[in-house]
N, C-alpha and C positions, 0 to 999 in steps of 0.2 A: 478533431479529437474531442472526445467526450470526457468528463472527470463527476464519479462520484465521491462525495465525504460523506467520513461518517467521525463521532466521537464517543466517548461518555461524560463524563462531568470535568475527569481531571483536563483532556482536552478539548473542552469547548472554547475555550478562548483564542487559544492556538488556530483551531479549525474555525473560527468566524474570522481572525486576522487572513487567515489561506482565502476563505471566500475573498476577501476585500482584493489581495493579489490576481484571483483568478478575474475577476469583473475588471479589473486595470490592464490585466493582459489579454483581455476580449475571448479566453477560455469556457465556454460553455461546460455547466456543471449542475449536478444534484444536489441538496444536502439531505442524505437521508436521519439527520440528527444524532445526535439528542439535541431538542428546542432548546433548551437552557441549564444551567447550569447545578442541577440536584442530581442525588446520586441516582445513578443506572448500573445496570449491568454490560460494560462491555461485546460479549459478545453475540450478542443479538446484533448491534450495529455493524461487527465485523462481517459478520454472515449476511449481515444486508445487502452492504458495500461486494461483496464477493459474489454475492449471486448477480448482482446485474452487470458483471463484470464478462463469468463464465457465458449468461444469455446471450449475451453480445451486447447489451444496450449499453454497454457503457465500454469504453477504452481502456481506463486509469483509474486506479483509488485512490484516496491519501486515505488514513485513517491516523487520530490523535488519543492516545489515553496517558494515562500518568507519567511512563515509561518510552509506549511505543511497544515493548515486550507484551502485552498481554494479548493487543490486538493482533499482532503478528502471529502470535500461537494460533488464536482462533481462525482468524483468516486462512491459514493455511490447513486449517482441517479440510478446506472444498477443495475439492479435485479442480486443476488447472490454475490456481493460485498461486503464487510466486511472492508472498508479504516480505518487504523487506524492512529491519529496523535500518531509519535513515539515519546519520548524524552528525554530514558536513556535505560540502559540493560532493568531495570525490565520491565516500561511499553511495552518494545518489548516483553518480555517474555511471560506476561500476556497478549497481544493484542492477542497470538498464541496461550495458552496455555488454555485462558478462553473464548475470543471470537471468536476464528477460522480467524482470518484477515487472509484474503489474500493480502492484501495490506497494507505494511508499508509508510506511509507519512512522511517527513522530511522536516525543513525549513532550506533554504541555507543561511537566515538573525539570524536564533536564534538558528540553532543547530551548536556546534563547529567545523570542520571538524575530529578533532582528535576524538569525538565521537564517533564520526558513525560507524566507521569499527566495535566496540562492540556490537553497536545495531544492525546492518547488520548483524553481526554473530551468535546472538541471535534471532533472526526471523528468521533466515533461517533453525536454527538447530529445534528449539520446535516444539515440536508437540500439534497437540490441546487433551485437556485432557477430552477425553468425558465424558458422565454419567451424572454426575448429571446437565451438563454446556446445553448440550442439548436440552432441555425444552426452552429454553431461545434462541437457536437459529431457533430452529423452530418459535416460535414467530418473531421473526428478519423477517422469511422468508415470513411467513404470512403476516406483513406490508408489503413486499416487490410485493404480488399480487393486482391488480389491484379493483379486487371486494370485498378484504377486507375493512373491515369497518376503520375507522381514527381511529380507540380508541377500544379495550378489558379491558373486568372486569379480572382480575386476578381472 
């Protein structure tokens, strides 16, 4: 497995604590930044993280901003994106296990830093549980075309 990061200013600290977990768990990864901690703009970094995702070069994102909520917006503007706001074991588990994320989101303002390493290690292990979860993300992916319609009847 491959893992890219990405942050802006509010999660840089967050996301340098993830690097130091990922290098201890022998996880190969990117940082495609922010280098340090001034302000940025978010979602450039989400869009980073998300394209090398879709390319294939990459496997997994974490992505860290103030929230978690900003990047998760952005991120899911690319088509095959899946950003999930994380913010305990289970919701990681379940972001993996029911909706396929491919991207974990984190706020460096509201998640503990002692957290993280369990959620981090919990999205990185689950697998998504197909069958019956899959109906639901083809739908996903159907919004995610262009000539889809705004709105399906179930």
């Amino acid at each position: 497995m491959f893992v890219v990061l990405g942050s802006d200013h509010a999660g840089f600290a967050l996301k340098e604590s993830i690097k130091g977990l990922l290098d201890e768990m022998k996880v190969p990864y990117r940082d495609l930044g922010t280098a340090q901690p001034v302000p940025v703009d978010y979602p450039d970094y989400a869009e980073a993280v998300a394209r090398e995702i879709v390319s294939g070069r990459a496997d997994r994102g974490i992505l860290a901003c103030g929230t978690g909520i900003g990047m998760s917006i952005a991120a899911n503007k690319i088509p095959g994106i899946r950003a999930a706001v994380v913010w305990d074991e289970n919701s990681a588990r379940l972001a993996r296990a029911h909706n396929d994320a491919n991207i974990m989101t984190v706020g460096g303002r509201t998640t503990p830093a002692g957290h993280v390493a369990a959620m981090v290690r919990v999205f990185l292990a689950t697998d998504y549980e197909d069958g019956h979860h899959d109906p639901r993300i083809r739908k996903i992916a159907k919004l995610e075309r262009r000539d889809a319609p705004p709105w399906t009847t179930p």
